[in-house]
ChimeraX commands (.cxc) that place a marker at each C-alpha (Angstrom):
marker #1 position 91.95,-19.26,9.27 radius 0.5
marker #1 position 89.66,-16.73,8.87 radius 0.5
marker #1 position 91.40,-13.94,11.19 radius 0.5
marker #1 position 94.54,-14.80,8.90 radius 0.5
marker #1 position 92.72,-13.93,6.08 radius 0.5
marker #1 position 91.36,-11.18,7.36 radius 0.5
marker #1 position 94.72,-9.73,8.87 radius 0.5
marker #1 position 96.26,-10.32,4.70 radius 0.5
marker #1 position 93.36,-8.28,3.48 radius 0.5
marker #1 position 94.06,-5.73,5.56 radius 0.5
marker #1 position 98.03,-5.32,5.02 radius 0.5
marker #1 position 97.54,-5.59,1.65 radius 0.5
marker #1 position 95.25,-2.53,1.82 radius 0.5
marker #1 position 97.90,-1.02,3.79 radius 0.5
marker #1 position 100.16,-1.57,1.51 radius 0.5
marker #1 position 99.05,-0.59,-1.18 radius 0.5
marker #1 position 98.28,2.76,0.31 radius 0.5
marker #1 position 101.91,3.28,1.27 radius 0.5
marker #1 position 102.66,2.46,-2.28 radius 0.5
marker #1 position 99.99,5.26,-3.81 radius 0.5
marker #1 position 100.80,8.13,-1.22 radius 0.5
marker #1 position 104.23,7.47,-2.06 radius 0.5
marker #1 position 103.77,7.66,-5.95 radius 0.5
marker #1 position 101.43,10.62,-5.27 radius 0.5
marker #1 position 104.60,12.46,-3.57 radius 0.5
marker #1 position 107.02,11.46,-5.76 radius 0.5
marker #1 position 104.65,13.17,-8.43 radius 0.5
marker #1 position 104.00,15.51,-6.48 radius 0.5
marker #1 position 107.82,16.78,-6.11 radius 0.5
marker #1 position 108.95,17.11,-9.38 radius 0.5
marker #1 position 106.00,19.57,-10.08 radius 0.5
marker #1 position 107.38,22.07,-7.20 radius 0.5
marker #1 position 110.83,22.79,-8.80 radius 0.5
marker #1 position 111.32,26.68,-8.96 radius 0.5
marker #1 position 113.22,28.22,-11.55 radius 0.5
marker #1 position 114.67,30.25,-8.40 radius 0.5
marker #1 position 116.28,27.13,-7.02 radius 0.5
marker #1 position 117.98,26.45,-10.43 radius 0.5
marker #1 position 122.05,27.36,-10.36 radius 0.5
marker #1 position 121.40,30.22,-13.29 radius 0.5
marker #1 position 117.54,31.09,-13.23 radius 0.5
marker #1 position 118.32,34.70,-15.28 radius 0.5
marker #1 position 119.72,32.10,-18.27 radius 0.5
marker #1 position 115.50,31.56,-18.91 radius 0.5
marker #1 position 115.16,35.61,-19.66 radius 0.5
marker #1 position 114.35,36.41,-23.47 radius 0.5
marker #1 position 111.98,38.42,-25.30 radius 0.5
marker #1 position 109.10,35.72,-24.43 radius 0.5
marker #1 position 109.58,35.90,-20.92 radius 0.5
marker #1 position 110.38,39.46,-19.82 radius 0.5
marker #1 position 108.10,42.33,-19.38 radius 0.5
marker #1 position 107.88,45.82,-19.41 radius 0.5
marker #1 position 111.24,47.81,-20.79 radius 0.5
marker #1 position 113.02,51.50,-19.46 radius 0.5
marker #1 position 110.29,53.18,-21.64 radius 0.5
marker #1 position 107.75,50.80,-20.99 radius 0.5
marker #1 position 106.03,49.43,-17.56 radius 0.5
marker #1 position 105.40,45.71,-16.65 radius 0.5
marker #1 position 101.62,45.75,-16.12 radius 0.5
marker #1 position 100.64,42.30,-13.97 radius 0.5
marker #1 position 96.94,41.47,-13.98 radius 0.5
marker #1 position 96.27,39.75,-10.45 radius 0.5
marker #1 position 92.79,37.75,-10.70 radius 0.5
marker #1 position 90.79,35.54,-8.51 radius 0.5
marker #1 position 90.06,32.00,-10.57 radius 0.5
marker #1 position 87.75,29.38,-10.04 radius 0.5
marker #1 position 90.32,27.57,-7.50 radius 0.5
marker #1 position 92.91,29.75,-6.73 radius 0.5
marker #1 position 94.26,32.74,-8.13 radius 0.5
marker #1 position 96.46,34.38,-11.13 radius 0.5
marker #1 position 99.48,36.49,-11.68 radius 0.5
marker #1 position 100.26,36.70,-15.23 radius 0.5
marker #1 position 102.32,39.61,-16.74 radius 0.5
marker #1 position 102.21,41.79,-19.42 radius 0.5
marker #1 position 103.85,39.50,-22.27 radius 0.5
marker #1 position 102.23,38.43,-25.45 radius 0.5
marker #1 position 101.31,34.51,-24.84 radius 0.5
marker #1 position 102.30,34.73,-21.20 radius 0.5
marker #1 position 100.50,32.00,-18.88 radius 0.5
marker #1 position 99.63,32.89,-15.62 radius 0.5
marker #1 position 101.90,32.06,-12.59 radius 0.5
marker #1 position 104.97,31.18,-14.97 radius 0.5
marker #1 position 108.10,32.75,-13.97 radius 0.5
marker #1 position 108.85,36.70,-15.84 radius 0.5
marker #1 position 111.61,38.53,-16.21 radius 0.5
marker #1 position 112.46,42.25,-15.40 radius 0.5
marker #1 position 115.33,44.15,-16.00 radius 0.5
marker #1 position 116.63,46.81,-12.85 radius 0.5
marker #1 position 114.74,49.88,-13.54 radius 0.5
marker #1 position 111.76,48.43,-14.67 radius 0.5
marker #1 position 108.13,49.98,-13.44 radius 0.5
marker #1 position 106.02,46.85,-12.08 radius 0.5
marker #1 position 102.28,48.13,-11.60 radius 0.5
marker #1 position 100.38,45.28,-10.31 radius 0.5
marker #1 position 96.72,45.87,-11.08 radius 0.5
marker #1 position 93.19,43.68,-11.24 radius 0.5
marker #1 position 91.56,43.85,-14.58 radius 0.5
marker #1 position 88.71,41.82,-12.44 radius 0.5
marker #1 position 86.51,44.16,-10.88 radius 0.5
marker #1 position 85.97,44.45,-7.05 radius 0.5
marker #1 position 89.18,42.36,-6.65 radius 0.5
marker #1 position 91.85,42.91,-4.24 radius 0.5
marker #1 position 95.22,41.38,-4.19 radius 0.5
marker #1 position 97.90,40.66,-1.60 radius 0.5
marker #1 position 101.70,40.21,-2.82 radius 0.5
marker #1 position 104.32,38.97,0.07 radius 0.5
marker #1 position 107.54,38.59,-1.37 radius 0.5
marker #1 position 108.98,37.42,2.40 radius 0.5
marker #1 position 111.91,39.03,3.80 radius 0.5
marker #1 position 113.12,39.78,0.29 radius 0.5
marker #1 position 111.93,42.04,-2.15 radius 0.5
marker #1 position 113.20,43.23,-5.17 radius 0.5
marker #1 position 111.15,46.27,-4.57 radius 0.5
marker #1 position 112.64,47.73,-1.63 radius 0.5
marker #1 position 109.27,47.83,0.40 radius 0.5
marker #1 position 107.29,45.15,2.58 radius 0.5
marker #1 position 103.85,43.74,1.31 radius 0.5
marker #1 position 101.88,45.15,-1.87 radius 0.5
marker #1 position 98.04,45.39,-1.06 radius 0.5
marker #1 position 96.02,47.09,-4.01 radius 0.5
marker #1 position 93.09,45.97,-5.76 radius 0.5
marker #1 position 91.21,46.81,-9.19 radius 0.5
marker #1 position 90.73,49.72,-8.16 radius 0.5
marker #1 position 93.84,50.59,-6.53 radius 0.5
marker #1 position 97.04,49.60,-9.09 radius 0.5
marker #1 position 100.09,49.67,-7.30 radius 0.5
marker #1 position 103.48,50.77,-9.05 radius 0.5
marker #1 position 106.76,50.52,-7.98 radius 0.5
marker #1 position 110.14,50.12,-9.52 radius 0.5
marker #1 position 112.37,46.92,-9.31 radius 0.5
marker #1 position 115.78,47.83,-7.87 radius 0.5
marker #1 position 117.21,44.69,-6.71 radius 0.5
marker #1 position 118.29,41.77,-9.02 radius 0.5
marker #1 position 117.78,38.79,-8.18 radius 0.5
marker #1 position 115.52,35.36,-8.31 radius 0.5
marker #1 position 112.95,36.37,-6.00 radius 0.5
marker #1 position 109.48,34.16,-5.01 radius 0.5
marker #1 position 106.39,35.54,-4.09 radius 0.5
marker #1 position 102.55,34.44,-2.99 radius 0.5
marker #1 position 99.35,36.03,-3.91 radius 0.5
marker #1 position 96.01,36.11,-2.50 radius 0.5
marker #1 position 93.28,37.57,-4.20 radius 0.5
marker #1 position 90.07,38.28,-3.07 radius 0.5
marker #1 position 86.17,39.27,-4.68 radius 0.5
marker #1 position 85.02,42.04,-2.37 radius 0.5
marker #1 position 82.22,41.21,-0.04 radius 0.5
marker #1 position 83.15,37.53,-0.57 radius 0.5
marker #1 position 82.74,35.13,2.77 radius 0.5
marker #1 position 85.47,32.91,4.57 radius 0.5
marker #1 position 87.47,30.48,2.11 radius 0.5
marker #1 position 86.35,32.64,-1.44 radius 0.5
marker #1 position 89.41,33.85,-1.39 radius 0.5
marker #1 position 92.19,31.84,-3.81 radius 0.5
marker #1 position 96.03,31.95,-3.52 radius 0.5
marker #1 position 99.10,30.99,-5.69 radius 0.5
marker #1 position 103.00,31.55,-5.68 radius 0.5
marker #1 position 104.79,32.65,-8.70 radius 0.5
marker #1 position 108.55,33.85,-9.64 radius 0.5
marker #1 position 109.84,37.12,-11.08 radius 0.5
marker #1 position 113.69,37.18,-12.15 radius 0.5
marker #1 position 114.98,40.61,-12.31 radius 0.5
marker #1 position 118.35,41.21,-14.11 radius 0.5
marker #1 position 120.48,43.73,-13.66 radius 0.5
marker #1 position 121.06,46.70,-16.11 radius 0.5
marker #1 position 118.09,48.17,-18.37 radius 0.5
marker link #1:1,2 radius 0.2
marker link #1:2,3 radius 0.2
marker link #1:3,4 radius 0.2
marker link #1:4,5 radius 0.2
marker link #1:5,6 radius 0.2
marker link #1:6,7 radius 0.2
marker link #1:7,8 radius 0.2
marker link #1:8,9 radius 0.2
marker link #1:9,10 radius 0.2
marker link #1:10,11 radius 0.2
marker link #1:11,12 radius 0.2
marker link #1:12,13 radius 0.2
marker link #1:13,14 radius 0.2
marker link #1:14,15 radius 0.2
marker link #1:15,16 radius 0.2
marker link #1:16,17 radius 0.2
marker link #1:17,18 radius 0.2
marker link #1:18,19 radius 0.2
marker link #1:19,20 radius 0.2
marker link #1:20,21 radius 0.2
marker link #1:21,22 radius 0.2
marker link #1:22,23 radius 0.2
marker link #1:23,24 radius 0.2
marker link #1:24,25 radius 0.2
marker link #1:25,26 radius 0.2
marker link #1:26,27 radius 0.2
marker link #1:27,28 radius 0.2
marker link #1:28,29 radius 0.2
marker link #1:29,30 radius 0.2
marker link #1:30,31 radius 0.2
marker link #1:31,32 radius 0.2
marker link #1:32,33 radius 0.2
marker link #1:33,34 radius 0.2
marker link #1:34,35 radius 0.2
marker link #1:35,36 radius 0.2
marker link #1:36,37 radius 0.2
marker link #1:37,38 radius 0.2
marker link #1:38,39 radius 0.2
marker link #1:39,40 radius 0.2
marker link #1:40,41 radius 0.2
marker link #1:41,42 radius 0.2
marker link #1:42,43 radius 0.2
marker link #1:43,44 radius 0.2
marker link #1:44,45 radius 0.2
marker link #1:45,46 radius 0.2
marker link #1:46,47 radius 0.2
marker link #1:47,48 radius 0.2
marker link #1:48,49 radius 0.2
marker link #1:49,50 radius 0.2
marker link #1:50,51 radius 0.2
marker link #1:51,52 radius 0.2
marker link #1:52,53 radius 0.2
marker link #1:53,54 radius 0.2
marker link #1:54,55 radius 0.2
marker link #1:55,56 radius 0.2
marker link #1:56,57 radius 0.2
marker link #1:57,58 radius 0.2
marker link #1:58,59 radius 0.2
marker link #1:59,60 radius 0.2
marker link #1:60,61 radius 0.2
marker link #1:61,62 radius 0.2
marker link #1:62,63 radius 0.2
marker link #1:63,64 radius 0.2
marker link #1:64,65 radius 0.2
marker link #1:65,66 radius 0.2
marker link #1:66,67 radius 0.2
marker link #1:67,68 radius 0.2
marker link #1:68,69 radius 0.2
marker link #1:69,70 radius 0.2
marker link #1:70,71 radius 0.2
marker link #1:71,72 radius 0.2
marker link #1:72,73 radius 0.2
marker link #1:73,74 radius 0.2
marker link #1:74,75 radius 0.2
marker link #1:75,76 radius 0.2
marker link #1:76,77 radius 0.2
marker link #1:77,78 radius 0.2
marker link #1:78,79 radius 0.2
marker link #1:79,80 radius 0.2
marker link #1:80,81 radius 0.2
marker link #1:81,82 radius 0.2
marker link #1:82,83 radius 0.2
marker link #1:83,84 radius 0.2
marker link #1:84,85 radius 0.2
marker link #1:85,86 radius 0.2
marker link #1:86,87 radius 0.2
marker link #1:87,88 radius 0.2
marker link #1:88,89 radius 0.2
marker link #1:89,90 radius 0.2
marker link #1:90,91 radius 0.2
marker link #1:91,92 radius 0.2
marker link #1:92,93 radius 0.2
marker link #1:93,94 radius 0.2
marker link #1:94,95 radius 0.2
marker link #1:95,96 radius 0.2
marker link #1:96,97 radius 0.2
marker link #1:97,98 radius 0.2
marker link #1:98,99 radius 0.2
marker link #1:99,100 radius 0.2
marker link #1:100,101 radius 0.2
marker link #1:101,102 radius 0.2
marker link #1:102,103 radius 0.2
marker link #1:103,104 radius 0.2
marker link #1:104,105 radius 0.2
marker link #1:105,106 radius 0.2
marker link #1:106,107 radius 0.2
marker link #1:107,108 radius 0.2
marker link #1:108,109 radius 0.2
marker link #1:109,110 radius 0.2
marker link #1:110,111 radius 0.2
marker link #1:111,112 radius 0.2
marker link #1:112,113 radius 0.2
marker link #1:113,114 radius 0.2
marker link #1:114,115 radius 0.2
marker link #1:115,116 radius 0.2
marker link #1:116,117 radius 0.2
marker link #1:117,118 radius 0.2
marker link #1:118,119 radius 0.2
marker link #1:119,120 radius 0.2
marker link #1:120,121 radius 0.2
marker link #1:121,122 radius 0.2
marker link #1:122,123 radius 0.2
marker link #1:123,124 radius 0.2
marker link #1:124,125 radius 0.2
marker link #1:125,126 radius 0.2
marker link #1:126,127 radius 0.2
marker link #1:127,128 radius 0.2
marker link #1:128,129 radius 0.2
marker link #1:129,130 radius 0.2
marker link #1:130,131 radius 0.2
marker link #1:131,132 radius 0.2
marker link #1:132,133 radius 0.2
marker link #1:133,134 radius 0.2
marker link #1:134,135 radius 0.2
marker link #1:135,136 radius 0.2
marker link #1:136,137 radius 0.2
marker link #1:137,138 radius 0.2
marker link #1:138,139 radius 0.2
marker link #1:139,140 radius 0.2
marker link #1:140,141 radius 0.2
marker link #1:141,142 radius 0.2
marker link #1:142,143 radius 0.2
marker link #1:143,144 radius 0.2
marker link #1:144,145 radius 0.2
marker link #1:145,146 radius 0.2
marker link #1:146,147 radius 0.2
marker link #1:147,148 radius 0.2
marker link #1:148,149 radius 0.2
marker link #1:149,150 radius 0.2
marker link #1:150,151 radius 0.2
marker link #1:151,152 radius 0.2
marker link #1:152,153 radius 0.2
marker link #1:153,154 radius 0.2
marker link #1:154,155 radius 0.2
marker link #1:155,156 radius 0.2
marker link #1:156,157 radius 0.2
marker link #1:157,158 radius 0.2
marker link #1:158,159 radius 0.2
marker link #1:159,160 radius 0.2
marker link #1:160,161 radius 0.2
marker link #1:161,162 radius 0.2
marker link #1:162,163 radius 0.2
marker link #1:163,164 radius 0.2
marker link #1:164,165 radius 0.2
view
């Protein structure tokens, strides 16, 4: 009797595990959609969301947080790692107003850029113009210089770039 009881305790528990870790990835899912894997992501570009104009550059201010890190661009109100727009033609520097911070940008076999990795840091800005539109997904790892194994945070963000300027 006891060993019965004992065996229902313990499928319950399992149970109910299954049932959490389940909810947890269900959850978990529907905060992962990417406005690159919608059927029209260039529909979300407005005023609010792009940055930087033909006369203007898109400055993007790379930081190291307290768990990760940031990308956020140039646009009044603009949260960090939420998608941005730029039109073809744009100037994209991607700088650290942190200081002693350097930054990593791998946009995988696809950049809109025309070149492989960006490495720069606060005190080495990188520009380069956007010549490919396109929906394109990129990581970031920043880094506080001199810091040890694990200080250094990551993130993945979006950047739309439309054609035409």
């Amino acid at each position: 009797m006891k060993s019965q009881r004992g065996f229902a305790m313990w499928l319950g528990l399992i149970l109910l595990m299954l049932v959490l870790l389940g909810t947890y990835m269900t959850a978990r899912g529907k905060d992962d959609k990417y406005v690159c894997s919608e059927s029209d992501p260039q529909g979300m570009c407005n005023a609010s969301t792009t940055c930087g104009s033909a006369s203007a550059p898109c400055v993007v201010d790379i930081k190291r947080t307290a768990n990760a890190a940031s990308v956020t661009p140039s646009i009044p109100g603009a949260k960090d790692n939420a998608p941005f727009c730029v039109k073809v033609g744009t100037k994209v520097s991607f700088k650290s107003e942190s200081k002693n911070v350097g930054f990593v940008l791998d946009f995988g076999a696809s950049s809109p850029f025309g070149q492989g990795t960006i490495i720069g840091g606060s005190d080495r800005p990188i520009t380069t113009v956007a010549n490919k539109p396109g929906c394109f997904k990129f990581s970031t790892g920043a880094c506080v210089s001199g810091a040890i194994y694990g200080m250094c945070g990551e993130t993945s963000s979006e950047m739309i770039v439309t054609g035409g300027s």
